[in-house]
C-alpha positions in Angstrom: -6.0 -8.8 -18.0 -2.3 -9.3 -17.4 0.3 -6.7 -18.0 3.5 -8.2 -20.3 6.5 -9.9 -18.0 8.6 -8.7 -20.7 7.7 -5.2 -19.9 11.1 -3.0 -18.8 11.3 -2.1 -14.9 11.9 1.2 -15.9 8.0 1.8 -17.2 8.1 5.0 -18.5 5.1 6.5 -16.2 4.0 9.7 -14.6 4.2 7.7 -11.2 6.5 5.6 -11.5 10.3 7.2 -10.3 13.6 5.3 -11.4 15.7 6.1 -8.7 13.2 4.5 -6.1 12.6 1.5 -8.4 16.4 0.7 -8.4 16.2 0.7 -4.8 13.8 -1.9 -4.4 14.8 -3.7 -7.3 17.9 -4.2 -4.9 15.9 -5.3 -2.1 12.9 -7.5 -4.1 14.8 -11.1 -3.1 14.1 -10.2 0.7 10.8 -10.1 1.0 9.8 -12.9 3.4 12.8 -12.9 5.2 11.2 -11.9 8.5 14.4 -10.6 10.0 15.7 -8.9 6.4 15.5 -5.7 5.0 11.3 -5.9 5.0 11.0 -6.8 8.8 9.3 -3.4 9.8 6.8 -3.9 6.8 6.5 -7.7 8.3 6.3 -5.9 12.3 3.4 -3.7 10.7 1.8 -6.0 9.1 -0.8 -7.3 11.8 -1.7 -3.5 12.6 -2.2 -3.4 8.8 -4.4 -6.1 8.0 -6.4 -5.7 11.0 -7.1 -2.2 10.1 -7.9 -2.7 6.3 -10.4 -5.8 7.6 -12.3 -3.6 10.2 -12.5 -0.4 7.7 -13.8 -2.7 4.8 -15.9 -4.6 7.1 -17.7 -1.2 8.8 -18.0 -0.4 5.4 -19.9 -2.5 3.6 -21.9 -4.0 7.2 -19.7 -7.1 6.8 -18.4 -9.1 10.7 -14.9 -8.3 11.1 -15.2 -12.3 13.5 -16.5 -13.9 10.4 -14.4 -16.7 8.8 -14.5 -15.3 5.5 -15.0 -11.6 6.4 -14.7 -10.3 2.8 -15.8 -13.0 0.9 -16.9 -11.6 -2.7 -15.2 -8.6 -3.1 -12.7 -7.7 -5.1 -9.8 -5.9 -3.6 -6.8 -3.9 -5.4 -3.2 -3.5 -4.0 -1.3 -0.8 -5.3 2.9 -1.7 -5.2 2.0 -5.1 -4.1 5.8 -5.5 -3.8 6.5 -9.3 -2.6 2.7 -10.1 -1.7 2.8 -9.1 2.3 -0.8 -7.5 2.2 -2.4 -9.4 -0.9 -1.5 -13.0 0.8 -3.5 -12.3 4.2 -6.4 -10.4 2.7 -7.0 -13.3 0.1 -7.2 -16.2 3.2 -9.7 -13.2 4.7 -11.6 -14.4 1.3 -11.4 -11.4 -0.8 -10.4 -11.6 -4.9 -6.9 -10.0 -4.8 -5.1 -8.3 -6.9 -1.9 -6.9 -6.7 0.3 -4.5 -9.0 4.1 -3.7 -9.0 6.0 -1.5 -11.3 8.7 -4.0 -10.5 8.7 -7.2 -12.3 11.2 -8.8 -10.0 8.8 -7.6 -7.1 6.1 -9.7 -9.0 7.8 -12.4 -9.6 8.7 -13.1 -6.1 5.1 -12.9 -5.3 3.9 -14.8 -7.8 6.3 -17.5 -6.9 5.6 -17.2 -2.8 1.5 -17.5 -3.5 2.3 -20.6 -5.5 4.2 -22.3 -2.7 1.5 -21.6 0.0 -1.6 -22.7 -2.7 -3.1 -19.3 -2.6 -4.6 -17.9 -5.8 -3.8 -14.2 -6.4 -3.7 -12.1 -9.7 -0.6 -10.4 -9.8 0.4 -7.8 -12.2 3.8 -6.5 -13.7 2.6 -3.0 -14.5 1.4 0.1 -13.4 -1.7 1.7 -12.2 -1.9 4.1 -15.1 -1.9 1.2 -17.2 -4.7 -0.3 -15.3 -6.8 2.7 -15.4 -5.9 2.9 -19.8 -7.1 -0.4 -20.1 -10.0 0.2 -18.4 -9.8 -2.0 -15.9 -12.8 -2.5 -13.9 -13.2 -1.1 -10.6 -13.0 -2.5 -7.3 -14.8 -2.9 -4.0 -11.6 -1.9 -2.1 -8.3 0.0 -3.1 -5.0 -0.1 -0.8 -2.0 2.1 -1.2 -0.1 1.7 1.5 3.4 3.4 2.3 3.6 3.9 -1.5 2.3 7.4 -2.2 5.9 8.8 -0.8 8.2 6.8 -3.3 5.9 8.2 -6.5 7.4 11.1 -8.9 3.6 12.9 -9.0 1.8 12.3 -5.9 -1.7 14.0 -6.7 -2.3 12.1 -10.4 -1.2 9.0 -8.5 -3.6 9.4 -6.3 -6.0 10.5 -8.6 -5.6 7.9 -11.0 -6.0 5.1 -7.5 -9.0 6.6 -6.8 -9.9 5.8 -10.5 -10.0 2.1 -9.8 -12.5 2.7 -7.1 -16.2 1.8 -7.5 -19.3 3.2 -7.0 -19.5 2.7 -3.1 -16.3 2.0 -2.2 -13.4 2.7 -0.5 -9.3 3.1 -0.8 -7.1 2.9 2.5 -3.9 5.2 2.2 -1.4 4.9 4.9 1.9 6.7 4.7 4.4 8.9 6.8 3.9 12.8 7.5 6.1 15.6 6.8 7.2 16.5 9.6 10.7 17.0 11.8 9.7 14.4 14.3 9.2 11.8 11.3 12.6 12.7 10.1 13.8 12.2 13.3 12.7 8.9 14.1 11.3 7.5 10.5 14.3 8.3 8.2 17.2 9.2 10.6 16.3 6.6 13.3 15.0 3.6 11.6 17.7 4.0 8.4 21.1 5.6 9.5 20.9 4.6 13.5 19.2 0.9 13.9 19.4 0.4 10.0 15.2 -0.9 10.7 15.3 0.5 6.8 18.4 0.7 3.9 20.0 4.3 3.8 17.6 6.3 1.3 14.4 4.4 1.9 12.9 7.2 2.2 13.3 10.8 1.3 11.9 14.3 3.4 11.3 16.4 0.8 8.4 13.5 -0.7 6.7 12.6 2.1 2.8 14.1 2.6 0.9 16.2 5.0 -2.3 14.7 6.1 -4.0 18.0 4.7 -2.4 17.1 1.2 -3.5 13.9 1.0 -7.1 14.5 2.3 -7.2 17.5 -0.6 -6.3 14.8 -3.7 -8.7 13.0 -2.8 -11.2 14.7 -2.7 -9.6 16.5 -5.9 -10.0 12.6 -6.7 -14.0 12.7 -5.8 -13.0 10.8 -3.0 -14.6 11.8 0.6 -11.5 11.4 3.0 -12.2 10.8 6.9 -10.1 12.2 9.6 -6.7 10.5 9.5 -5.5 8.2 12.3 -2.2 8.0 13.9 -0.3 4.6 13.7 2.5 4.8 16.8 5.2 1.3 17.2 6.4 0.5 20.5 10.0 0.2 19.8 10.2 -2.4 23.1 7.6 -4.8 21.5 7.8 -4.0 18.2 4.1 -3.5 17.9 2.0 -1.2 16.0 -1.0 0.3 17.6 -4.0 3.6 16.6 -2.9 6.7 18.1 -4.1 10.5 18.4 -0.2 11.6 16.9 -0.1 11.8 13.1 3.4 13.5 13.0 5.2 10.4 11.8 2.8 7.6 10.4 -1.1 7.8 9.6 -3.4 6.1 7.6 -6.5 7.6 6.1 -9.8 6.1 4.6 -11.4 8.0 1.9 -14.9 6.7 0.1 -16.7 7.2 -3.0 -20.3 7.8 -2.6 -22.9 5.3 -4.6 -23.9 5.6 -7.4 
C-alpha cells in the first residue's frame, strides 16, 4: 500500500508537529552530503546499524557474520527521512520499509535507492495512517532520534508499537532529558560547532529513559534496560556506554502470540 505523493507536508496528525517538519523540509536536499547538515546522523550511522543487526539477530537466533543476516523479514522505519537506515538494512537482506511525514524527505530517498539499484518501499505518510489502514505488522520496528521531534510522544509510541508483530521487536534510540544533554547535545553540537542547525532540537521534548520504558509497556511492549550511546568527539565514533544522560537507545519486545 502506498500513501498519496500528493498528500500535503503538513498531514494533519496527532504526531506529526509543523514547526519540526519545516525544519527539515529545509534541510531534506542534504541528506547524503556526508559533510552537510546530516553528517552526525552519517558519523552514527555505523554504531546504528551495527546495533539494530545484533539486537534483531539475538532476537530471532539469526548470525549477526552471516551474509544475509536478516534475510526474510520485514523491517519498518519510522521518519525514514533520506533513507540513511533503510539503504544498509535492506543490503543486510531485510524487506524495508520506510515512512516520512515529509514528502520531499521521500522523495529524495526514493530517488537515492534508485541510483544505487536497491529496492525499498518508501512511503509519504504517517504512522497513524499506517496503523488506519491496517497495515500488516512487522518482524522489526525502528524509531530512531524521532520520538523527540513528535507533538504526542506516548500515542506515537503507542501507535509504533502497533505495527509490531507477534514476537517482535522495535529499537528506539533518542536523547535524554537532562542538563548534561543540553549542554553538549543542543548547546554544543548546534550553537558552538554547528554539528546540527540552530533549533534541531528542543529541551523541553526530549525523554527520560523511565518515560519511554513506561509507553511502552503502556504499548504492551516489554522494554529492556536502556543502553548508553557516547561519541568520541576526537574520532568521531559512536560506541555502548554505562552513561544515558545524553543519548540511549532502548529495545523493547512483544511477546508471541
Amino acid at each position: 500500500m502506498a500513501y498519496s505523493e500528493t498528500q500535503p507536508e503538513h498531514i494533519s496528525s496527532v504526531s506529526v508537529d509543523p514547526a519540526e517538519m519545516a525544519s527539515f523540509s529545509r534541510m531534506a536536499e542534504d541528506w547524503w552530503n556526508l559533510e552537510g547538515m546530516f553528517k552526525p546522523l552519517h558519523i552514527m550511522n555505523g554504531f546504528r546499524i551495527n546495533f539494530i543487526k545484533q539486537s534483531i539477530c539475538e532476537h530471532f537466533g539469526r548470525d549477526p557474520e552471516a551474509e544475509l543476516p536478516l534475510k526474510g523479514l520485514r523491517i519498518l522505519d519510522i521518519g525514514c527521512g533520506g533513507g540513511l537506515l533503510c539503504e544498509p538494512i535492506t543490503r543486510l537482506g531485510a524487506k524495508v520499509t520506510g515512512v516520512d511525514a515529509l514528502e520531499r524527505n521521500v522523495k529524495t530517498a526514493k530517488t537515492h535507492a534508485q541510483t544505487v539499484g536497491l529496492d525499498i518501499d518508501y512511503r509519504h505518510g504517517t504512522i497513524e495512517q499506517m496503523r488506519a489502514a491496517k497495515e500488516t505488522a512487522f518482524d522489526a520496528v525502528l524509531n530512531m532520534e524521532v520520538i523527540e521531534h513528535v507533538a504526542n510522544p506516548p500515542d506515537f509510541i503507542k501507535d509504533c508499537a502497533a505495527m509490531v508483530k507477534p514476537g517482535g521487536l522495535m529499537i528506539c534510540s533518542t536523547i535524554n532529558r537532562t542538563m548534561k544533554a543540553f549542554l553538549f547535545a543542543i548547546v554544543g553540537a548546534e550553537y558552538v560547532l554547528r554539528w546540527l542547525p540552530t533549533g534541531t532540537h528542543h529541551y523541553d521534548k526530549l525523554v527520560k529513559p523511565q518515560e519511554l520504558s513506561g509507553w511502552l509497556s503502556t504499548a504492551d511492549l516489554n522494554p529492556q534496560p536502556a543502553e548508553g550511546m557516547s561519541l568520541n568527539p576526537l574520532t568521531q565514533t559512536w560506541k555502548h556506554s554505562q552513561d544515558l544522560s545524553i543519548n540511549y537507545v532502548t529495545v523493547a519486545t512483544r511477546p508471541a502470540a
